[in-house]
C-alpha positions in Angstrom: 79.3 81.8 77.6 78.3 83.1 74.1 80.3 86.6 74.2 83.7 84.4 74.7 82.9 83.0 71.3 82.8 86.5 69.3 85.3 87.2 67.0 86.6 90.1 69.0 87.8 87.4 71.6 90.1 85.8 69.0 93.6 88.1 68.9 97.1 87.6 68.5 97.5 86.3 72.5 95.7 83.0 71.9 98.9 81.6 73.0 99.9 83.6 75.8 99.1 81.6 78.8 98.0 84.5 80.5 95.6 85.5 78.2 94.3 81.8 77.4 93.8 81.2 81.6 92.2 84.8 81.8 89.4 83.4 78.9 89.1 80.2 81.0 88.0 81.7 84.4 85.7 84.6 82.5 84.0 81.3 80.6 83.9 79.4 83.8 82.7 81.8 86.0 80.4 83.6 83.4 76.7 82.2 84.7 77.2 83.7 88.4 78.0 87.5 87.2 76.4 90.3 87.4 75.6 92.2 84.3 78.2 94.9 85.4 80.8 91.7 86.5 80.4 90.6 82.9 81.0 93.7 81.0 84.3 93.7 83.0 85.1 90.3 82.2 84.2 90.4 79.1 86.3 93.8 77.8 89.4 92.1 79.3 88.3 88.9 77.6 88.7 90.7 74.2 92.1 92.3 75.3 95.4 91.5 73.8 98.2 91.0 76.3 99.7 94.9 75.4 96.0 96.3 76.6 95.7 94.4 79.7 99.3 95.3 80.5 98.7 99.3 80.5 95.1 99.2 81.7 94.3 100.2 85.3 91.5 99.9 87.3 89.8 103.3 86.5 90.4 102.9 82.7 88.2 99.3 82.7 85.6 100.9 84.8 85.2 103.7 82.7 85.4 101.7 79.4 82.3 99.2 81.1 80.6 101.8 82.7 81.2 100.8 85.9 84.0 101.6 88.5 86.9 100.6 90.2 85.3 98.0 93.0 83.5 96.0 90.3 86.5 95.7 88.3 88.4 95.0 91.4 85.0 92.5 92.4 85.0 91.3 89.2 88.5 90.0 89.4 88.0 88.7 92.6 85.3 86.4 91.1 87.6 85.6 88.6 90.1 83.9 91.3 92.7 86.7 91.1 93.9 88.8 93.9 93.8 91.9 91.6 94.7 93.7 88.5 98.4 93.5 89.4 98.4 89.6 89.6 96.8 89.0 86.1 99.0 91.8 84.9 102.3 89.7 86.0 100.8 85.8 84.2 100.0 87.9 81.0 103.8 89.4 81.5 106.1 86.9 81.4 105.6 85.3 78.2 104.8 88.7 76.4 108.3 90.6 77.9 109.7 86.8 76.3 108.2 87.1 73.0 108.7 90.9 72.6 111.6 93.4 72.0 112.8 95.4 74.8 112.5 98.6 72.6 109.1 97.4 71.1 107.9 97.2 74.7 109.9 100.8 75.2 108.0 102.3 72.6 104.4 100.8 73.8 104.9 101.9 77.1 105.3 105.3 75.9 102.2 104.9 73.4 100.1 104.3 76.1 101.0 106.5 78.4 101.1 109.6 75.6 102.2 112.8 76.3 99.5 113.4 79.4 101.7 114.4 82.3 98.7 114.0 84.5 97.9 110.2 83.2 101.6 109.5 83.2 101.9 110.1 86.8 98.0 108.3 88.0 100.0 105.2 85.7 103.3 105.5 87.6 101.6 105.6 90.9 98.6 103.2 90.0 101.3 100.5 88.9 103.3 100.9 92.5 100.2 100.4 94.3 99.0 97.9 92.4 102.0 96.1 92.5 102.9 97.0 96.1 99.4 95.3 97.3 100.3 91.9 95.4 103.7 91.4 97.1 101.9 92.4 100.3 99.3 89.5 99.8 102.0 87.3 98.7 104.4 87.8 101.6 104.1 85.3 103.8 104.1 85.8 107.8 106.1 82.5 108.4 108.4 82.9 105.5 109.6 86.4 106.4 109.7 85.0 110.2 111.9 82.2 108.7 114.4 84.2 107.0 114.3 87.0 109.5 115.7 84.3 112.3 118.3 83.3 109.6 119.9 86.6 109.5 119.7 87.3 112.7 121.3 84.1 113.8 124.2 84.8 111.1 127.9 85.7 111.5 127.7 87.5 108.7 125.5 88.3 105.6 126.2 88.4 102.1 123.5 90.3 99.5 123.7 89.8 96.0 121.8 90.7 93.2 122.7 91.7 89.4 121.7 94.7 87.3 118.9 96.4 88.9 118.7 93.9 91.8 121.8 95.2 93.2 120.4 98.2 94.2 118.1 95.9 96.5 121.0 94.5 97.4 122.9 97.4 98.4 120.0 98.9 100.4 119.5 95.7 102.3 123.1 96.0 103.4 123.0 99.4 104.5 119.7 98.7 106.6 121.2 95.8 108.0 124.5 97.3 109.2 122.7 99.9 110.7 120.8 97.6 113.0 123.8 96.4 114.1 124.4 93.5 111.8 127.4 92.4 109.9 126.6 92.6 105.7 128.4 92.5 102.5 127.2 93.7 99.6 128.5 91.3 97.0 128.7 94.3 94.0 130.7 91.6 91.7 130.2 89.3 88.9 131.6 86.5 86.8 135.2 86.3 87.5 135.6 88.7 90.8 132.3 87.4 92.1 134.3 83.8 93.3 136.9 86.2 95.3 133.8 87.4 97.0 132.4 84.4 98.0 135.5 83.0 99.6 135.2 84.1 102.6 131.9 82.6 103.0 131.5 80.1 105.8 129.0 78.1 108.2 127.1 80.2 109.8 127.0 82.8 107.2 123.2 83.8 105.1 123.3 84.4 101.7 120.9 87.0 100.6 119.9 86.7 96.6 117.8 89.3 94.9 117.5 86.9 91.5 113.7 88.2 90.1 113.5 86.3 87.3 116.7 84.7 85.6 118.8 81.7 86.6 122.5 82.8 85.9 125.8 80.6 86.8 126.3 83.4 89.5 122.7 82.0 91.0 123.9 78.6 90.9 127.1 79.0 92.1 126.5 81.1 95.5 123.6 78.5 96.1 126.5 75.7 95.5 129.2 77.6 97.6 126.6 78.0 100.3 125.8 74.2 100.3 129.3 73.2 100.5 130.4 75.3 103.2 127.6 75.1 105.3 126.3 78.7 105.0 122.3 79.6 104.4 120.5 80.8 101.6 117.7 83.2 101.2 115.5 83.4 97.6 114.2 87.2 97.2 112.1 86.2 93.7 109.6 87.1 91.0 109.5 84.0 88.9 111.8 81.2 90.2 110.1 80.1 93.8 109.0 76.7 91.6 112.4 76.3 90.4 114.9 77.2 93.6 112.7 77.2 96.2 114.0 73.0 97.0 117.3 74.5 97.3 117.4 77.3 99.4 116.3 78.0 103.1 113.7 80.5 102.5 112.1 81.5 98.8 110.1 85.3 99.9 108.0 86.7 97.0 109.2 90.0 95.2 106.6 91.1 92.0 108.4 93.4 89.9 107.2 95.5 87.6 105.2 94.1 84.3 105.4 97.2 82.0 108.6 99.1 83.2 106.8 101.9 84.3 107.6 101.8 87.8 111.4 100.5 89.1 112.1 97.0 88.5 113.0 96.4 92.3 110.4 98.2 93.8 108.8 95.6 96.0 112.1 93.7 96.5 113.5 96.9 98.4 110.4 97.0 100.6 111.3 93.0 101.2 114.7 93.9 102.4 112.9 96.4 104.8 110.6 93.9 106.1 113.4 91.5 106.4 115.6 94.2 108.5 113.2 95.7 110.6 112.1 92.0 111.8 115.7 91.7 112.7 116.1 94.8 114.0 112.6 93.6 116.2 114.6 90.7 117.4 117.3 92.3 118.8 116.0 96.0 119.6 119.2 96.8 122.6 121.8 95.8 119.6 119.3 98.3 116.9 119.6 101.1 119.8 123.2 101.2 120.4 124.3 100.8 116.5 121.6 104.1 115.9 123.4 105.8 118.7 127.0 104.7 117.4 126.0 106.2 113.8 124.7 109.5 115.6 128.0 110.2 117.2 130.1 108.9 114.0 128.1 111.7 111.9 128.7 113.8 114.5 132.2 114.1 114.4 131.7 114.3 110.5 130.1 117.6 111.3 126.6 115.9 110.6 
């Protein structure tokens, strides 16, 4: 493939792995495209990591002259399930490599003062982003995990920072089908008086996207040694805890910070609850009608 060899190919991402795996499927695949296919693959080809980050779909189609579905085709060709998936390999070494507030003050830079393209970004991001953790969520995974919870005496949820909003909501949904949840709010030091009363029988719910912290490794420890079960809500560490928890479910979160971090581990904790709730729908019933009359009295 000639075009891969222009100087306009050669940026500063030459060793992001994204970027350099991106280059190896547009060479690879370059003799069976289209013209349109390899105007596509060969503007993103020529993009440094920042670029491919803030593009969408509609932007690389207009740039090419094309449109949406051959960018989305194109991609397709190129082995990926979308934008959003080489979005998140060109992410991870580039949020590494550069400053949060340098990656603050891009983010704005691209998205500009435009409320109009600020909110298509925003919402092209979630969907895009949305679909990938849809394609990536297994069937027999969420089945897996689902019977663990439902099967638990009682279920602890943890995650730090923004994860513990996922956490929290996962809790709440859970309760309210019936099921018996902690939210384990706590680190470092007050986290161990929350995992005491942790036992066999118990499900330990981690929202951990993409950093291995001692408070990981230490519910994954307590749950070993007492017997409990562990479930792996993830971005980036299925390779690297997946052999030692029950279930490892796929979470993407977001690769420029435009849209909530925990987005699509929210909408896991959903899936995961109203499977359970599925499972046991007379339990679900009479813990809805229980809340009803309990806001009732509240004057709700």
């Amino acid at each position: 493939m000639n075009d891969t060899h222009n100087p306009q190919f050669v940026t500063s991402d030459t060793r992001n792995p994204g970027v350099i795996e991106l280059r190896s499927r547009v060479r690879d695949a370059w003799d069976g495209l289209s013209k349109a296919e390899r105007a596509v693959s060969g503007l993103l080809a020529g993009s440094t990591a920042e670029r491919i980050l803030f593009a969408t779909a509609a932007e690389l189609g207009s740039e090419t002259g094309t449109s949406n579905a051959t960018v989305i085709r194109t991609l397709q060709k190129l082995g990926y399930a979308g934008l959003a998936e080489v979005k998140r390999q060109v992410a991870a070494p580039f949020t590494e490599e550069v400053a949060p507030e340098e990656r603050v003050r891009q983010r704005l830079d691209r998205a500009g003062e435009d409320v109009g393209r600020i909110v298509g970004s925003v919402w092209n991001e979630a969907s895009d982003q949305l679909e990938l953790a849809r394609h990536a969520l297994e069937v027999e995974e969420v089945t897996a995990a689902a019977s663990l919870l439902a099967r638990a005496g009682r279920i602890y949820c943890y995650g730090v920072g923004a994860s513990s909003i996922a956490a929290a909501h996962l809790v709440l949904r859970l309760g309210r089908a019936g099921r018996a949840a902690t939210h384990l709010d706590a680190d470092g030091f007050r986290l161990a008086d929350g995992l005491l009363p942790l036992r066999a029988g118990d499900v330990a719910v981690m929202f951990a996207p993409g950093r291995v912290n001692p408070e990981v490794e230490t519910i994954i420890g307590r749950c070993r040694e007492v017997g409990a079960q562990c479930v792996l809500v993830t971005d980036e560490l299925h390779e690297r805890l997946a052999p030692k928890v029950a279930v490892s479910l796929h979470a993407p979160h977001t690769p420029t910070g435009l849209t909530a971090e925990v987005l699509a581990s929210i909408l896991v904790g959903d899936v995961l609850a109203q499977v359970v709730s599925a499972m046991s729908p007379e339990l679900a019933v009479e813990t809805s009608h229980a809340l009803t009359v309990l806001r009732s009295r509240l004057g709700y």
